[in-house]
Phi, psi and omega in degrees: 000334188282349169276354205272185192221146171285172180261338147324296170286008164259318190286331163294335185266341194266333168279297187327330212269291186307355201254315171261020170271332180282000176300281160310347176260009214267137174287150138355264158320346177283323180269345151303306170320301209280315179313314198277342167312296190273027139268107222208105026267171192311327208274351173271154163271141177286145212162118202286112197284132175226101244268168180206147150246115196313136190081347189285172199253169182300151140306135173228154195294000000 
């Protein structure tokens, strides 16, 4: 029983592998466009979020 995966947990590592592969293609300006979207109130400094989980190793394409 310890090999089998939940279907949760797959499912969630496989929208993570897309959330940052659609990350990495995202231009400069995109990820400017995207900060300024998720910044709230007008009165915050903007700043592009890059989200980590400690210790995982990079990802590679």
């Amino acid at each position: 029983m310890a090999n089998e995966q939940n279907p949760a947990v797959e499912s969630l590592r496989r929208e993570q592998t897309t959330q940052r592969k659609e990350e990495r293609e995202l231009t400069p300006d995109q990820k400017l466009e995207r900060a300024l979207k998720d910044t709230f109130p007008a009165s915050d400094p903007v700043a592009e979020q890059v989200p980590i989980t400690p210790g995982a190793a990079e990802e590679q394409k």
